[in-house]
Steps between C-alpha positions, in 0.01 A plus 500: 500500500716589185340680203460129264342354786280826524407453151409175518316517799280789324445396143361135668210710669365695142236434310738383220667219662121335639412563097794322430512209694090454472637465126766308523285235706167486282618551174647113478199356670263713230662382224564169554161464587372681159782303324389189632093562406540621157795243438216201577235655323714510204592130555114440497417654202839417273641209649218273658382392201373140406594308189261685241574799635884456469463393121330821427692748683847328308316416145744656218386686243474339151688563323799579785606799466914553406660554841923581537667474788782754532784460741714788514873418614806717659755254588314181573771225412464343814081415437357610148538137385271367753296807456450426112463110567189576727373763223537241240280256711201692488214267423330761245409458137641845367782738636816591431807568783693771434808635716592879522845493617614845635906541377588218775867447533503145587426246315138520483486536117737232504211249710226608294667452127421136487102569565538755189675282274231213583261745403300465847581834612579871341716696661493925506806599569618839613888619514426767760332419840193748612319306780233270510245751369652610183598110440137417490386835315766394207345175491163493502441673106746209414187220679256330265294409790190756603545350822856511678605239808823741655686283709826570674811300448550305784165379514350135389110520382252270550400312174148591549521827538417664191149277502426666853579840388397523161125433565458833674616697204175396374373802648573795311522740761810268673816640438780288756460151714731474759622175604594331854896489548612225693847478666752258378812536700411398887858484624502795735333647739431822315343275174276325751331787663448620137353232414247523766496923385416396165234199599357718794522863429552521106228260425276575729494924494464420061156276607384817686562747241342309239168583712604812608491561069903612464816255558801734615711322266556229277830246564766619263632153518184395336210680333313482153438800355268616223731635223237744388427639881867542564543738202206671562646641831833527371758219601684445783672818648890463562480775745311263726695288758242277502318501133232190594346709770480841274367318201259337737359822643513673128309210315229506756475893507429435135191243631716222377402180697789293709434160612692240754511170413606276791526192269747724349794337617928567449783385703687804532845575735515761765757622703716308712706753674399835766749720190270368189180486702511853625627603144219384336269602776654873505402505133156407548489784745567705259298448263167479681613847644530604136173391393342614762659869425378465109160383614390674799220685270309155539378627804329771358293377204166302625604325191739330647281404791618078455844591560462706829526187696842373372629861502401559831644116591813608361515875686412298852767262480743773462362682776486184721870396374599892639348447812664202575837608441416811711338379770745168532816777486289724780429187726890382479628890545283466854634158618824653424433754726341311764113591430244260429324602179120552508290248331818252417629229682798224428286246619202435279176601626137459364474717242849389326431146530146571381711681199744199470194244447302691238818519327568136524118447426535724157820307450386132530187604257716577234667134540144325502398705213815409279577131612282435232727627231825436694441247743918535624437799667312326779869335682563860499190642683702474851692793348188772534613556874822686362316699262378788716792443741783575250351640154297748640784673690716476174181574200387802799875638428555503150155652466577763756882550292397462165101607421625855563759506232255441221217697670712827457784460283474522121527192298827446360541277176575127651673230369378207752529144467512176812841411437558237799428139325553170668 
């Protein structure tokens, strides 16, 4: 027996690798059962409402209040037409679409120059680019509206969506909405299963965290802010890879109030490729690794008790993400060497296919839930089977990669921006 073998061999019989795989088999079952419970009694209280109910929940206030929705722009030529089209079709008696553009170098200014000469749009424009954050801290003193609608460029709103949103400002203590993205390009493989991510996993994990009392994040693609809550906590920070999910985690530290709102809805693009995908994935990685690094003193302030359950959500799936890359690499180093690994097996056995249906099970609930907003999802329901078969494995890695870097490195000034359009 050489010495890898030996070592393999050993570290299977400690302590740590039972802790591990007990871990790396309950933790999916757990959650997707508390996912799945808190998800449906969200849907009963918010969303399984009669007629009466409905009218009351989406009355506007009277008078309106002003509301501008901001797009900010780096090199959008290929989509910000359709992106201001949708913006101007906003069935809403009083707001104002402005675009931020961010010194593109394509003919973005070129697209939106008509709008501005019509007088339907303004346009901020800066000659020097600085990221996504800075483009939406330039703009926002230059916004007449106390509520702001930030949509990226490649997306299409609903034209209701500023009546389901707005109504929730009503409450002072509300200071974001975040809406329900829905995938518009279903060409590839890769844009399908996201389309099931976002249906199944997105929408269903921001249900659960609106009764667990914090969401993790808003969607940058679209959120309404509260002008007034935003300055109070002091923009967006371009240090950030991901500013949504640090401005999320700052405004509630400040017992600012962030809502979902499934009704919500904008067709947005994602990915089509493994070299975009895993770019924008790698970034998100990042990010959640740095706000977890600038917030960890959340734990430690009874204060902060509401937001111990999407912290420690967010510290588990790490942890569960490390063990499967781990324990997957251990179990194919041992059939390399010709030793059957304990407590794995290529052929499924009871307690992966009993982690296979609850994942289907959590997956398929987010498709009944949101068939009701987006009833085309359901032709695509078949693809939940290749969810934990092939995203998993990929999501596990880039976590494992990627979480670290912004966990221990220093921030670095970023300049970020999706840049793939179709």
């Amino acid at each position: 027996m050489d010495l890898l073998t030996a070592y393999l061999v050993a570290f299977q019989h400690t302590g740590l690798y039972l802790g591990m795989l007990l871990f790396f088999g309950f933790y999916p079952v757990l959650s997707a059962v508390v996912w799945l419970t808190t998800s449906f009694i969200y849907y009963s209280r918010k969303e399984n409402l009669d007629e009466e109910q409905e009218a009351g929940l989406y009355a506007l206030p009277d008078p309106p209040p002003r509301v501008s929705v901001l797009i900010p722009a780096y090199c959008e030529e290929k989509v910000i037409e359709a992106t201001i089209e949708g913006a101007l079709r906003i069935d809403y008696p009083d707001y104002e679409v402005v675009v931020v553009d961010d010194g593109s170098t394509d003919a973005t200014v070129d697209k939106v120059a008509p709008y501005v000469a019509s007088g339907r749009v303004r346009l901020v424009r800066k000659t020097v680019n600085e990221g996504k954050a800075m483009a939406l801290n330039d703009a926002l003193p230059c916004l007449n509206g106390e509520i702001v609608l930030t949509i990226d460029a490649d997306a299409v709103v609903d034209p209701g969506i500023l009546r389901n949103v707005v109504p929730h400002f009503s409450s002072a203590r509300v200071a974001a909405v975040t809406g329900n993205p829905r995938v518009h390009n279903r060409r590839t493989l890769l844009s399908k299963i996201q389309l099931i991510e976002f249906t199944s996993i997105v929408g269903l994990l921001r249900r659960a965290q609106r009764v667990w009392g914090r969401i993790q994040t808003v969607s940058g693609v679209v959120v309404a802010f509260r002008k007034k809550a935003v300055f109070d906590v002091g923009l967006f920070d371009p240090s950030m890879a991901t500013e949504d999910i640090d401005m999320s985690w700052r405004l509630q530290k400040r017992f600012w109030d962030i809502r979902y709102e499934p009704k919500a809805l904008v067709r947005m693009q994602v990915p089509e490729t493994f070299a975009s995908l895993w770019k924008q994935r790698k970034r998100w990685a990042t990010g959640l690794g740095q706000v977890l690094r600038r917030h960890s003193g959340i734990l430690l302030h009874r204060r902060n008790l509401r937001f111990w359950p999407v912290t420690y959500e967010a510290i588990l799936s790490i942890l569960w993400s490390f063990c499967f890359v781990t324990l997957t690499s251990l179990w194919i180093a041992s059939y390399a060497v010709g030793i059957p690994p304990v407590g794995a097996d290529p052929i499924p056995n009871f307690w992966g296919m009993v982690i296979a249906t609850t994942c289907i099970a959590q997956l398929a609930a987010g498709v009944v839930l949101d068939r009701r907003y987006d009833r085309s999802i359901v032709p695509y329901a078949a693809y939940t089977v290749l969810y934990p078969l092939i995203y998993w494995a990929l999501m596990s890695t880039i976590a494992f990669l990627y979480t670290p870097k912004g966990l221990f490195r220093k921030p670095p000034r970023v300049t970020l921006w999706k840049t793939e359009r179709t």
